[in-house]
Structure formats: C-alpha cells, structure tokens
mmCIF file of the N, C-alpha and C atoms, coordinates in Angstrom:
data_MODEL
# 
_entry.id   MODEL 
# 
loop_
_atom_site.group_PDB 
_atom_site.id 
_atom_site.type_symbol 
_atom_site.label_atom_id 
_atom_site.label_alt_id 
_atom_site.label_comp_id 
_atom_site.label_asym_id 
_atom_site.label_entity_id 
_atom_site.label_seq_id 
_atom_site.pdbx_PDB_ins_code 
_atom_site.Cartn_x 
_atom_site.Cartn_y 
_atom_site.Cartn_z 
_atom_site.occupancy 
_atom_site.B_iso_or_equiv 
_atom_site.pdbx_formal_charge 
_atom_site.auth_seq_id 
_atom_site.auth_comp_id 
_atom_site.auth_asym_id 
_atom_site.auth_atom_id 
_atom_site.pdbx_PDB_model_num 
ATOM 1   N N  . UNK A 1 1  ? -127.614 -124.795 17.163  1.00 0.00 ? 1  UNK A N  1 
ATOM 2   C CA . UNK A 1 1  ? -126.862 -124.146 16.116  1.00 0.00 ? 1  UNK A CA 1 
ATOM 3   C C  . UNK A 1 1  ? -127.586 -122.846 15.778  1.00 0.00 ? 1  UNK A C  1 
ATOM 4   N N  . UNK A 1 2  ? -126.823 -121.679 15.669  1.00 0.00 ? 2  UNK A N  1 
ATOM 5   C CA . UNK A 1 2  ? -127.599 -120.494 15.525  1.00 0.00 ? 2  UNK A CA 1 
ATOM 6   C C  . UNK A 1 2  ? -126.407 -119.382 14.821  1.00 0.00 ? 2  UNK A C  1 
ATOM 7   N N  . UNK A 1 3  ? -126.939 -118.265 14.396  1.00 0.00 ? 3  UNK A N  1 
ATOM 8   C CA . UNK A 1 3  ? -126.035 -117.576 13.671  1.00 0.00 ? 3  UNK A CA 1 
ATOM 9   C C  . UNK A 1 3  ? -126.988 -116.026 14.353  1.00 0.00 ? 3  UNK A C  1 
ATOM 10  N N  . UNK A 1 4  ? -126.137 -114.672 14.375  1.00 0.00 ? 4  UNK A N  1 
ATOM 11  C CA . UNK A 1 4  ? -126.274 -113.640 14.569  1.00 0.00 ? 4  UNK A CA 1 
ATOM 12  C C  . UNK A 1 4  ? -126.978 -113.086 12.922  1.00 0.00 ? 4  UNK A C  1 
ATOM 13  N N  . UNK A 1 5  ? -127.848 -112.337 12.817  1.00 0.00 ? 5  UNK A N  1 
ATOM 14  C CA . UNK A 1 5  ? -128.987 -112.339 11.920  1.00 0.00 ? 5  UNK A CA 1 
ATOM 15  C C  . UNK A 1 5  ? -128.362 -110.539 11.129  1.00 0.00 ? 5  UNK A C  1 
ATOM 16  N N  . UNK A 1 6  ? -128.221 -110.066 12.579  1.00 0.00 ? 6  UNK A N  1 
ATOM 17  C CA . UNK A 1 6  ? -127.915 -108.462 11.984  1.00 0.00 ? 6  UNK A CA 1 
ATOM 18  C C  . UNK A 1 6  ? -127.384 -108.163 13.564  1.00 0.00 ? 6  UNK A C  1 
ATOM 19  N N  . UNK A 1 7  ? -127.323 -106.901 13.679  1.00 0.00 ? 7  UNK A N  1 
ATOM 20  C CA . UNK A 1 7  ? -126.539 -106.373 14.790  1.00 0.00 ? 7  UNK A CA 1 
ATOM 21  C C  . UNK A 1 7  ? -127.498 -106.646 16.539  1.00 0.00 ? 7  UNK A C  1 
ATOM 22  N N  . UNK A 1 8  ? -128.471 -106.694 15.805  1.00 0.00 ? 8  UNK A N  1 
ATOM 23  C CA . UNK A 1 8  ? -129.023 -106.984 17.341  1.00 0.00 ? 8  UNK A CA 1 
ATOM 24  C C  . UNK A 1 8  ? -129.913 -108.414 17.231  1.00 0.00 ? 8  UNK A C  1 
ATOM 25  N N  . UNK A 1 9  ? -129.861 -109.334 16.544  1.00 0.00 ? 9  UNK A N  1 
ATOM 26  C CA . UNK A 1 9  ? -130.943 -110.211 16.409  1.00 0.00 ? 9  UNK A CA 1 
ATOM 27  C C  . UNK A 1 9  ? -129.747 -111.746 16.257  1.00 0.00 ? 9  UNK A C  1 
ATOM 28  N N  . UNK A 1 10 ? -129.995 -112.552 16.957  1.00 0.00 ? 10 UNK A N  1 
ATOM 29  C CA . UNK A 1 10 ? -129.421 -113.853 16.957  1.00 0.00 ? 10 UNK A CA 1 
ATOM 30  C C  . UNK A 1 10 ? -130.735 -114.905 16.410  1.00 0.00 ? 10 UNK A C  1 
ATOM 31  N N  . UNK A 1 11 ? -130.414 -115.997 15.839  1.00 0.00 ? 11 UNK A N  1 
ATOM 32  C CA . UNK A 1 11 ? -131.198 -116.856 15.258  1.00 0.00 ? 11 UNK A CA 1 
ATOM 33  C C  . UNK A 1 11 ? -130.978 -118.376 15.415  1.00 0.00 ? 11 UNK A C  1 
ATOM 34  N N  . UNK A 1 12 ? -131.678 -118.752 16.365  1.00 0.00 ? 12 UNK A N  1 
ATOM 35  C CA . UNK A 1 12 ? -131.542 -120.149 16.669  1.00 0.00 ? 12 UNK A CA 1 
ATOM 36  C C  . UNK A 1 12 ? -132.095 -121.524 15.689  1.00 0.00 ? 12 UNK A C  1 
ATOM 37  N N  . UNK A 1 13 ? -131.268 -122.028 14.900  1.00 0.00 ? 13 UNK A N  1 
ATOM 38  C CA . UNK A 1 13 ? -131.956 -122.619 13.857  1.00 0.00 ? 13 UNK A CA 1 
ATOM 39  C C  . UNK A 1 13 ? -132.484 -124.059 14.506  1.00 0.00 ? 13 UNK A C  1 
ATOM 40  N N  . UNK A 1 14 ? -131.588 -124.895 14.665  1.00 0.00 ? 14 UNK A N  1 
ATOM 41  C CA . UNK A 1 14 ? -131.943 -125.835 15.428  1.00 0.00 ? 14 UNK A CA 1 
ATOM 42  C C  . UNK A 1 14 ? -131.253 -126.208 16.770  1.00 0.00 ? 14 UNK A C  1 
ATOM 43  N N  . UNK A 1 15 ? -131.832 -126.559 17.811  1.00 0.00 ? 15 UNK A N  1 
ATOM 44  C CA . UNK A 1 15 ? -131.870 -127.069 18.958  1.00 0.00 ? 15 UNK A CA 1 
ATOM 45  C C  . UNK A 1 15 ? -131.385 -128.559 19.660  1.00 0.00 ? 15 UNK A C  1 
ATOM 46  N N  . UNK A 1 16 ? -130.893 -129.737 20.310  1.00 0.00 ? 16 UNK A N  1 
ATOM 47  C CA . UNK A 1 16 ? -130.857 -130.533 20.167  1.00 0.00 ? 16 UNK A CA 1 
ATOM 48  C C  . UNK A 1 16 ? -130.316 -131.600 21.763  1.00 0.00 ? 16 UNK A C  1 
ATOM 49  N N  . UNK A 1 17 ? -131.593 -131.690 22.519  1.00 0.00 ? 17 UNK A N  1 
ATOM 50  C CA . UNK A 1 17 ? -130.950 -132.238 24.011  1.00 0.00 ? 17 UNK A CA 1 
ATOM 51  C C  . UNK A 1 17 ? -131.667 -133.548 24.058  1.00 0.00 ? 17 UNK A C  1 
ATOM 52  N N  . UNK A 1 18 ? -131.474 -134.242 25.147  1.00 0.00 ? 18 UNK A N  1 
ATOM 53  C CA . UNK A 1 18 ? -132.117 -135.385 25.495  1.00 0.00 ? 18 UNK A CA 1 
ATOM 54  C C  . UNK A 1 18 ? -132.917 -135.368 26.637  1.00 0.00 ? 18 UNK A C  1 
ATOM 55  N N  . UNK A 1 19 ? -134.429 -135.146 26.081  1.00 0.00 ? 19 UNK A N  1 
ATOM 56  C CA . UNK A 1 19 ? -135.827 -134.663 26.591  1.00 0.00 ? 19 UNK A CA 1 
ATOM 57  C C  . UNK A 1 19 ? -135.715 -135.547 28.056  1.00 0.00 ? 19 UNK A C  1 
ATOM 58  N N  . UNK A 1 20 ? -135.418 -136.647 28.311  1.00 0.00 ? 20 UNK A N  1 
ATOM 59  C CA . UNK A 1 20 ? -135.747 -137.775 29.719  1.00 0.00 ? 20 UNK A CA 1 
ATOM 60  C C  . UNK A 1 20 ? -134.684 -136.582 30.542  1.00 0.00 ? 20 UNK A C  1 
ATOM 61  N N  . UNK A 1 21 ? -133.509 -135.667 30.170  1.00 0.00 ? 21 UNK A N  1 
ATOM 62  C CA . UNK A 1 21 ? -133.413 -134.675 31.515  1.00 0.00 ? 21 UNK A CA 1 
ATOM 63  C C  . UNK A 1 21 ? -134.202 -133.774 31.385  1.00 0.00 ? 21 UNK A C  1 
ATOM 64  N N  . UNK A 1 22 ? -134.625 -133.095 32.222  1.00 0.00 ? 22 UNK A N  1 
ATOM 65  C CA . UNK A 1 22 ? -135.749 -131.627 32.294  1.00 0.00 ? 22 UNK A CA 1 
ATOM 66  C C  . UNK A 1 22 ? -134.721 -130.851 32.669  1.00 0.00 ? 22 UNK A C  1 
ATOM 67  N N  . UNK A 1 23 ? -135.232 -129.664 31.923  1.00 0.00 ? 23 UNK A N  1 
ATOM 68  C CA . UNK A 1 23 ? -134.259 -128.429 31.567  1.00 0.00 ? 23 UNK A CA 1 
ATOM 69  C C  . UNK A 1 23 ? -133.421 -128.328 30.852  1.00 0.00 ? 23 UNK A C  1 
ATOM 70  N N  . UNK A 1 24 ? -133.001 -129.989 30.228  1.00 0.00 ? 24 UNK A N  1 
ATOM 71  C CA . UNK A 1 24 ? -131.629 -129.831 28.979  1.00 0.00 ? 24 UNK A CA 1 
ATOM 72  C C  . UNK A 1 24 ? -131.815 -129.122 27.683  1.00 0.00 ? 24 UNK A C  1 
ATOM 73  N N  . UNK A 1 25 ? -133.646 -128.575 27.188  1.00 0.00 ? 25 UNK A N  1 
ATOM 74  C CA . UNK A 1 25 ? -133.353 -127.264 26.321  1.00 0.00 ? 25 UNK A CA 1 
ATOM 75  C C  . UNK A 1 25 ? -133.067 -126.286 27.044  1.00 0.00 ? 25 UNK A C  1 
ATOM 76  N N  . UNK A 1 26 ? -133.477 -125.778 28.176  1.00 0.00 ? 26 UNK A N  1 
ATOM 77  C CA . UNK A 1 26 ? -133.316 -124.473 28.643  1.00 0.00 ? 26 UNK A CA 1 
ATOM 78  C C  . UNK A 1 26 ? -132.013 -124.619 28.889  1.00 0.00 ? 26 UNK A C  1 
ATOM 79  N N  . UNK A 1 27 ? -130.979 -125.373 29.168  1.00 0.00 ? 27 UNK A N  1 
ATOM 80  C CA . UNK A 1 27 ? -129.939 -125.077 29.500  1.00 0.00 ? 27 UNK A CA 1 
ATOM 81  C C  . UNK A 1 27 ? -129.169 -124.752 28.178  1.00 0.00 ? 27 UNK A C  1 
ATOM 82  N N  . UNK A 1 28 ? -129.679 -125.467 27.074  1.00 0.00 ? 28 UNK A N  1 
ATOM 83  C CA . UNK A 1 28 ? -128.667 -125.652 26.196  1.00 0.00 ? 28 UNK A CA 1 
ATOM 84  C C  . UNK A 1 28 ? -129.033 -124.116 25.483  1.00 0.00 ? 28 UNK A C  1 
ATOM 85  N N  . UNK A 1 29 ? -130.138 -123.304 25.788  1.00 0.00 ? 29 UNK A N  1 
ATOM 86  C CA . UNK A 1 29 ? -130.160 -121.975 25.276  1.00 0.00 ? 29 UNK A CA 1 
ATOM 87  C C  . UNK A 1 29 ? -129.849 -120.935 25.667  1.00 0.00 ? 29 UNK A C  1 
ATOM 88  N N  . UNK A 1 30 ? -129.763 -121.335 27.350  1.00 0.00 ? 30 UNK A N  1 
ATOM 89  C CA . UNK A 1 30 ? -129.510 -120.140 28.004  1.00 0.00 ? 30 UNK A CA 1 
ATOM 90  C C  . UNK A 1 30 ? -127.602 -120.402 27.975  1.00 0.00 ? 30 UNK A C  1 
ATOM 91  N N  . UNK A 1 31 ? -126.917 -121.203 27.869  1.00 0.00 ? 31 UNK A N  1 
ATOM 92  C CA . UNK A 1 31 ? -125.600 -121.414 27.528  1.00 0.00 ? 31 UNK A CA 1 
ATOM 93  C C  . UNK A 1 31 ? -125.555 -121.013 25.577  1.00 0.00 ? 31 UNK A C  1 
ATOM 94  N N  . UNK A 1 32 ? -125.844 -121.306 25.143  1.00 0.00 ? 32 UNK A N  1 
ATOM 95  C CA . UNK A 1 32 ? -125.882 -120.999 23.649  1.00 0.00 ? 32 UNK A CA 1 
ATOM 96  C C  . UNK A 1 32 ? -125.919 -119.193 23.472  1.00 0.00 ? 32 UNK A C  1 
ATOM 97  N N  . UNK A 1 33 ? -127.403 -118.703 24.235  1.00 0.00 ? 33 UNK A N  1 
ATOM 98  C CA . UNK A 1 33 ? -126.653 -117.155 24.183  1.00 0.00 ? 33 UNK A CA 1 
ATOM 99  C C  . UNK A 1 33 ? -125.759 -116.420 24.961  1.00 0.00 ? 33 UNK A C  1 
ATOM 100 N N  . UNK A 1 34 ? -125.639 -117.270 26.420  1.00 0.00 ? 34 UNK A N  1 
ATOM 101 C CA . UNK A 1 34 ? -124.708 -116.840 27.051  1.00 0.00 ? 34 UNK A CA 1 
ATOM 102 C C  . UNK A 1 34 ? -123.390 -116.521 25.876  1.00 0.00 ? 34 UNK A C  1 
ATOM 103 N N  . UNK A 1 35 ? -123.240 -117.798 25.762  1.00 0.00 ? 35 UNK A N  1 
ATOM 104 C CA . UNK A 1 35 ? -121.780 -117.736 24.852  1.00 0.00 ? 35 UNK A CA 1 
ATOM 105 C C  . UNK A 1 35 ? -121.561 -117.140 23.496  1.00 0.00 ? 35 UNK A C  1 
ATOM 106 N N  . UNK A 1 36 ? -122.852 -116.769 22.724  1.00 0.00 ? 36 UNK A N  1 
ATOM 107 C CA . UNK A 1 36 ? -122.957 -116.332 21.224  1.00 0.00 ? 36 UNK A CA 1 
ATOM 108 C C  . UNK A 1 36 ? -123.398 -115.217 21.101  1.00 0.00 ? 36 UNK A C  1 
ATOM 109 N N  . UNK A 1 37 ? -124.830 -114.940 22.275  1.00 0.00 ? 37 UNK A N  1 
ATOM 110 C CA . UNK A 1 37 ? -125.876 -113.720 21.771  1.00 0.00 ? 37 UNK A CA 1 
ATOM 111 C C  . UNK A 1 37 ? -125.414 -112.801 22.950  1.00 0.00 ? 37 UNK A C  1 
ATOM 112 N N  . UNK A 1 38 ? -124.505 -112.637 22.799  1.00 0.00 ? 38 UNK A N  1 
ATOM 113 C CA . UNK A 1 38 ? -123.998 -111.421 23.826  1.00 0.00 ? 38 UNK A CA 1 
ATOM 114 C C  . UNK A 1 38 ? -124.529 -110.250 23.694  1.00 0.00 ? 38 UNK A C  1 
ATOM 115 N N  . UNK A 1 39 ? -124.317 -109.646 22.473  1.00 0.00 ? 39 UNK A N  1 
ATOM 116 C CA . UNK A 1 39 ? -124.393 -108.292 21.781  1.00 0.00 ? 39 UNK A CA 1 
ATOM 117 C C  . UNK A 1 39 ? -126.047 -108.370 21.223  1.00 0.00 ? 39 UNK A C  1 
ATOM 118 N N  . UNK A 1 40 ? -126.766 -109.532 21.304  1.00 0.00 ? 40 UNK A N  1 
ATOM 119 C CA . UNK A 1 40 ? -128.161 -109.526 21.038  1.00 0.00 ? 40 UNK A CA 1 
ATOM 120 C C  . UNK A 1 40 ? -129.596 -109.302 21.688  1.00 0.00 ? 40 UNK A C  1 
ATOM 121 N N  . UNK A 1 41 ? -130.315 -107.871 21.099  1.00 0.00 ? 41 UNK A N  1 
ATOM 122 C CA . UNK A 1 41 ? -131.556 -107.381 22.001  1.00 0.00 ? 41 UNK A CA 1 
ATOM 123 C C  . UNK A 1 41 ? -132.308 -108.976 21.573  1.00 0.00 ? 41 UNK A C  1 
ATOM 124 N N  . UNK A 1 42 ? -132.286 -109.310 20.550  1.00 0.00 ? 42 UNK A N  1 
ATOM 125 C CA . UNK A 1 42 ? -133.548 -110.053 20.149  1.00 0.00 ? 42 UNK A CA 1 
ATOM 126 C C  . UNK A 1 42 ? -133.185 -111.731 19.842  1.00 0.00 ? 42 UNK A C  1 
ATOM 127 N N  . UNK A 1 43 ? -133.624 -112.769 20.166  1.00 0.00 ? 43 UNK A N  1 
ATOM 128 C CA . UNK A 1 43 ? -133.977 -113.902 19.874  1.00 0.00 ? 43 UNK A CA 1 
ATOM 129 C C  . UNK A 1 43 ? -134.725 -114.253 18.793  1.00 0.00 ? 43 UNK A C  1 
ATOM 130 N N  . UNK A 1 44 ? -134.470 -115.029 17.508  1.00 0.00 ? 44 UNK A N  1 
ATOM 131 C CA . UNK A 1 44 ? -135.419 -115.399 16.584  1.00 0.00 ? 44 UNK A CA 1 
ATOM 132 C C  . UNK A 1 44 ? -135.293 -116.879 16.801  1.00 0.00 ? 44 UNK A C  1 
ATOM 133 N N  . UNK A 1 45 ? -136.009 -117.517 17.224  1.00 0.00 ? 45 UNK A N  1 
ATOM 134 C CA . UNK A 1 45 ? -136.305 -119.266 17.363  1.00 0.00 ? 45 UNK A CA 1 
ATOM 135 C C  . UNK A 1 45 ? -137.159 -120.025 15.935  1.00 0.00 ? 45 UNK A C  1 
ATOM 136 N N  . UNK A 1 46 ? -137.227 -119.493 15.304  1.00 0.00 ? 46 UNK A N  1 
ATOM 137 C CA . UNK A 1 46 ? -137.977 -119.574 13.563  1.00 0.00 ? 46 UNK A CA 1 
ATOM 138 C C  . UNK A 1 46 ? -139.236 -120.475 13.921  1.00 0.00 ? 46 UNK A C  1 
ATOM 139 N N  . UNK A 1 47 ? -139.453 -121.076 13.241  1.00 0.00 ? 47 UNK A N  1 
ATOM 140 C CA . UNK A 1 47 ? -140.821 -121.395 13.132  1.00 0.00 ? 47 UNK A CA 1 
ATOM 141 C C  . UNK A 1 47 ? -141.189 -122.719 13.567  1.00 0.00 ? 47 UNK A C  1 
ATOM 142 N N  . UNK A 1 48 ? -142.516 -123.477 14.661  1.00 0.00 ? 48 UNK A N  1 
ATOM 143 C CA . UNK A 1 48 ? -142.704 -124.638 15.157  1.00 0.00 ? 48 UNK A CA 1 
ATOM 144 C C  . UNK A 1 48 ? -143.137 -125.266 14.198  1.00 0.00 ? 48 UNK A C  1 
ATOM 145 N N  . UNK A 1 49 ? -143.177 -125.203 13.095  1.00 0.00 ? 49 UNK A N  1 
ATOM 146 C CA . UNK A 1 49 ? -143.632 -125.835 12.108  1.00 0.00 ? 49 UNK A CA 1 
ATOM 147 C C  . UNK A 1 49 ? -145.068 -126.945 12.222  1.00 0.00 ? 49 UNK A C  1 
ATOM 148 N N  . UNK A 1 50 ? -145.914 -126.281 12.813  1.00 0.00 ? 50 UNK A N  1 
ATOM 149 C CA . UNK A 1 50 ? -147.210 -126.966 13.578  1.00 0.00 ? 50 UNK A CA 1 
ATOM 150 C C  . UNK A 1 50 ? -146.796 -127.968 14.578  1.00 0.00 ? 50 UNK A C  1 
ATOM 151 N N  . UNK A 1 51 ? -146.146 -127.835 15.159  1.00 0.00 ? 51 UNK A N  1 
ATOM 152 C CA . UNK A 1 51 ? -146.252 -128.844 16.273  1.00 0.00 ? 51 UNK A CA 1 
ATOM 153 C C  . UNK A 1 51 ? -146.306 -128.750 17.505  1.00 0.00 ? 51 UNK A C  1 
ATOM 154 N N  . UNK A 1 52 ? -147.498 -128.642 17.970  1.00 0.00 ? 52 UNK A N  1 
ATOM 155 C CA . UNK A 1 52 ? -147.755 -128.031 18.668  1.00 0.00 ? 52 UNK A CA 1 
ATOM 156 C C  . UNK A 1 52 ? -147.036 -127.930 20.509  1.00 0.00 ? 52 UNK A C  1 
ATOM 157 N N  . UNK A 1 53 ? -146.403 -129.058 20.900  1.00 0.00 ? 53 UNK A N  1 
ATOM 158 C CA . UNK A 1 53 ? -145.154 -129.109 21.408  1.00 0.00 ? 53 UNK A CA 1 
ATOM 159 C C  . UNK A 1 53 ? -144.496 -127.897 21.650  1.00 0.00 ? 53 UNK A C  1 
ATOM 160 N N  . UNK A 1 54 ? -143.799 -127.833 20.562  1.00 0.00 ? 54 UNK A N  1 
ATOM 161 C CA . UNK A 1 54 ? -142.898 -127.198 20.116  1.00 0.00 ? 54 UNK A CA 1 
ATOM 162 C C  . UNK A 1 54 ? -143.499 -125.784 20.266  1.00 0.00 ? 54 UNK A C  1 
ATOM 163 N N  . UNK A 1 55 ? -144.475 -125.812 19.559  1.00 0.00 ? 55 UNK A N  1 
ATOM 164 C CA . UNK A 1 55 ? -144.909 -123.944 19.835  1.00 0.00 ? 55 UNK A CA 1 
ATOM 165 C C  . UNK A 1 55 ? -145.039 -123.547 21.256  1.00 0.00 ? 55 UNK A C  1 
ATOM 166 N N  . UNK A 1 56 ? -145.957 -124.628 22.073  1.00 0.00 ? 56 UNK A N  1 
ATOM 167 C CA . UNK A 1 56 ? -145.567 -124.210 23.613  1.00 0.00 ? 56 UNK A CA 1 
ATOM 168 C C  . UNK A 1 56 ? -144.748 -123.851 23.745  1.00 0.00 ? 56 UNK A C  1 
ATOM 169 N N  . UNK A 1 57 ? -143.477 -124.488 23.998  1.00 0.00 ? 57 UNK A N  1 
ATOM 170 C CA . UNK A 1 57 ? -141.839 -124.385 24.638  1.00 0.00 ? 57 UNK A CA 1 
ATOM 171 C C  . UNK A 1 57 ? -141.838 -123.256 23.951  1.00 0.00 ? 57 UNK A C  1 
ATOM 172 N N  . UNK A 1 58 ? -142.139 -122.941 22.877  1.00 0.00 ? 58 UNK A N  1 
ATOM 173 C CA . UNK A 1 58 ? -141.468 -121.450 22.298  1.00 0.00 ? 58 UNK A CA 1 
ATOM 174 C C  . UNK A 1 58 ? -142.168 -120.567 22.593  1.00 0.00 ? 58 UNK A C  1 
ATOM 175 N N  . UNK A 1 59 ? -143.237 -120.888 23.029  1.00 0.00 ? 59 UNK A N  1 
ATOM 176 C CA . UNK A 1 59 ? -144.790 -119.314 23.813  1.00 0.00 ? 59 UNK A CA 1 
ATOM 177 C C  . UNK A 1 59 ? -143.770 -119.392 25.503  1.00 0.00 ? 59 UNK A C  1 
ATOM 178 N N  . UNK A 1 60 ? -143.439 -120.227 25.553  1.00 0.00 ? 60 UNK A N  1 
ATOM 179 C CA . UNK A 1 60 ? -142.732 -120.772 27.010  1.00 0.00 ? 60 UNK A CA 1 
ATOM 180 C C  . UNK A 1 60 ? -141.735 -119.231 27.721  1.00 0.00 ? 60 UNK A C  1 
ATOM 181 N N  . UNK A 1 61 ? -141.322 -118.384 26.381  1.00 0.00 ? 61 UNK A N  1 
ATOM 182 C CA . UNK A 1 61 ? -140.020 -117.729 26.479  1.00 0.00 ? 61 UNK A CA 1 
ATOM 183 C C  . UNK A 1 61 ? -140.913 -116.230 26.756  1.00 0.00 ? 61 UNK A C  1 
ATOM 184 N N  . UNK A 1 62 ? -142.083 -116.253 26.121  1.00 0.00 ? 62 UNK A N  1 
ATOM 185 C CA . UNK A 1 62 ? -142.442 -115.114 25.848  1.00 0.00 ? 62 UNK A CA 1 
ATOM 186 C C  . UNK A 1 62 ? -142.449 -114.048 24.977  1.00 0.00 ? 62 UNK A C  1 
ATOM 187 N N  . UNK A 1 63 ? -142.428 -114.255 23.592  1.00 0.00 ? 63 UNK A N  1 
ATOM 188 C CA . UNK A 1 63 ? -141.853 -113.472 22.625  1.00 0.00 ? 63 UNK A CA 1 
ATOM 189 C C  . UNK A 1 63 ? -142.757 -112.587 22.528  1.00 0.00 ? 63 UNK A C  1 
ATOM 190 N N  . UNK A 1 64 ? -142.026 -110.939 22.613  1.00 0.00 ? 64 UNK A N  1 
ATOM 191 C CA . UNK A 1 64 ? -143.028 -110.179 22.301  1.00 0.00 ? 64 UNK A CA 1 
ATOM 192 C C  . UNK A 1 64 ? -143.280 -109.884 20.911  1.00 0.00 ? 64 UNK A C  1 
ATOM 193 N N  . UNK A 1 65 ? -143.317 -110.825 19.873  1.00 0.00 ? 65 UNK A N  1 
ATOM 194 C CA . UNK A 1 65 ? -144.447 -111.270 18.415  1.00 0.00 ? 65 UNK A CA 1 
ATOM 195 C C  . UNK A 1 65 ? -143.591 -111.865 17.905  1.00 0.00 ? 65 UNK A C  1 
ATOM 196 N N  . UNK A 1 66 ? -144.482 -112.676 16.940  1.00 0.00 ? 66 UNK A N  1 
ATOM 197 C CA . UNK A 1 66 ? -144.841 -114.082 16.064  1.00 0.00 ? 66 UNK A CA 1 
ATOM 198 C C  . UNK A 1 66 ? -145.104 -113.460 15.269  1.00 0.00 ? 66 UNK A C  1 
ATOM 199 N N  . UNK A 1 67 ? -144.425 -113.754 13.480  1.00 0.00 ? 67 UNK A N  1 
ATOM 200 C CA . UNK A 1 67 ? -144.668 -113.606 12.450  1.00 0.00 ? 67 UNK A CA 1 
ATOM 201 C C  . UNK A 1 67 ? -145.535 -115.021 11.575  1.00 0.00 ? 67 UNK A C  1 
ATOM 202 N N  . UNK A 1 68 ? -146.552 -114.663 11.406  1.00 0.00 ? 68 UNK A N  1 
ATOM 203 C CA . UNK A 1 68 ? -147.376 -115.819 10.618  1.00 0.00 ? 68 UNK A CA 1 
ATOM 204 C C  . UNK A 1 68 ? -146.812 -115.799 9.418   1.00 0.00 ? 68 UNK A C  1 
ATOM 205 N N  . UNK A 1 69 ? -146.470 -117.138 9.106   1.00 0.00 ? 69 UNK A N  1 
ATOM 206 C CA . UNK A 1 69 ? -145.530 -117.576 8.073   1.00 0.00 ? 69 UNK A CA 1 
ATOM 207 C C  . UNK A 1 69 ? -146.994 -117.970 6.571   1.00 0.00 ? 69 UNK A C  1 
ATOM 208 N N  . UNK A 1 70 ? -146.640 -117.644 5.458   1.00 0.00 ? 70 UNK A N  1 
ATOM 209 C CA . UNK A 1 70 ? -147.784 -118.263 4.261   1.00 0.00 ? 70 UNK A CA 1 
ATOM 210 C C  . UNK A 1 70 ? -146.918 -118.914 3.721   1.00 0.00 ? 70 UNK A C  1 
ATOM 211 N N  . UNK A 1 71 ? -147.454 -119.352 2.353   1.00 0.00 ? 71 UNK A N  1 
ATOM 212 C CA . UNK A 1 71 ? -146.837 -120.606 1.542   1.00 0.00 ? 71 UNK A CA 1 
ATOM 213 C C  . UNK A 1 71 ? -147.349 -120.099 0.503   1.00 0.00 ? 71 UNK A C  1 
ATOM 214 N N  . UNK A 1 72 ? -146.877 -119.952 -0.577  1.00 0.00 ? 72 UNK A N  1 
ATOM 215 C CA . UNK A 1 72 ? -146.551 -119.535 -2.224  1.00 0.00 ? 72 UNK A CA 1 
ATOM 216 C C  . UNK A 1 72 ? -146.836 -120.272 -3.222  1.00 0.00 ? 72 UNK A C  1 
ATOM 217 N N  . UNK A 1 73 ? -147.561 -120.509 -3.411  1.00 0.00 ? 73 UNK A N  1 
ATOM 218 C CA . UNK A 1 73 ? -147.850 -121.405 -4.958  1.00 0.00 ? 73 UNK A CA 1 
ATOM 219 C C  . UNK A 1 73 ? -148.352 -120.997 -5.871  1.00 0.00 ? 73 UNK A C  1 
ATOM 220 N N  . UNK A 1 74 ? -147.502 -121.485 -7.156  1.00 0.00 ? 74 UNK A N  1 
ATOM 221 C CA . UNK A 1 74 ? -147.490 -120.805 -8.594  1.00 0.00 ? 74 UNK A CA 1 
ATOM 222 C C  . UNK A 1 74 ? -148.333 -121.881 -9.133  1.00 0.00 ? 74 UNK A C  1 
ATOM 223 N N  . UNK A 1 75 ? -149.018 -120.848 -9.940  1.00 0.00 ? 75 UNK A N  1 
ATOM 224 C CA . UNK A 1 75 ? -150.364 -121.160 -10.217 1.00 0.00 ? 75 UNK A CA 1 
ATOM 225 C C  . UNK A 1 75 ? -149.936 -121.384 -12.257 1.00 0.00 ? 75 UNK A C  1 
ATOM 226 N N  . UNK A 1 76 ? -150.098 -122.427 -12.591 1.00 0.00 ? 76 UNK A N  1 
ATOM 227 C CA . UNK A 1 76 ? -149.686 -122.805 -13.706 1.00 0.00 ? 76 UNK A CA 1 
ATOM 228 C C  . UNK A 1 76 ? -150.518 -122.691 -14.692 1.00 0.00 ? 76 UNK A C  1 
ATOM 229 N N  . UNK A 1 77 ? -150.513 -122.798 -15.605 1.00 0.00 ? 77 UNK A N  1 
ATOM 230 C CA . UNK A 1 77 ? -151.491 -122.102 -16.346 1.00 0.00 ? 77 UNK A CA 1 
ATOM 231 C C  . UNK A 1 77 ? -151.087 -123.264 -18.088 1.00 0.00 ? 77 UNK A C  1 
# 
C-alpha cells in the first residue's frame, strides 16, 4: 500500500508477501511501481523501525540517503 508523496516521490507504507516464496517482495514492488510510481524519480520505503531484517532488504535497493528518525519527549515540569 503506498500513496504518491508530491510530484516526484511515491511512498511505500506497508508491504505484504509470503516470505517461504523468494522474490515475492521484490515482485510485489517492482509491480506496485510499475503500476503506481510511474511519474516517480524517488522511492520513500519509511522507516525499518530497528529491525534489522528489514533494514537489510531496504539497504538491498540502494537508497541514495536515509533520514535518521529522533523521538520527542515533553519534558513535564
């Protein structure tokens, strides 16, 4: 499931195959922009959320950069 972000950037939110075939993510992405990210220079796959799995497969593509994500906490007083 993914949505077009701005004019050149598509955004893949979540993903979803059955790992025992090999290649059923790559297929299901390279069909996903086939059919959606036509008009898109850029891929955003959001964030592996530490797992490290997951960050492979996504170093897997080659992105030329990774935004390091922080976390916000209000400090109460």
């Amino acid at each position: 499931m993914g949505e077009m972000l701005n004019n050149g950037t598509i955004v893949i939110h979540i993903e979803k195959a059955h790992s025992e075939y090999g290649g059923s993510y790559q297929a299901i992405n390279n069909l996903f922009l086939k059919e959606f990210g036509k008009n898109a220079i850029y891929v955003n796959r959001e964030q592996d959320l530490g797992i490290e799995g997951l960050r492979r497969a996504k170093e897997a593509y080659k992105p030329i950069r990774m935004v390091k994500k922080s976390i916000i906490y209000r400090k109460w007083y």
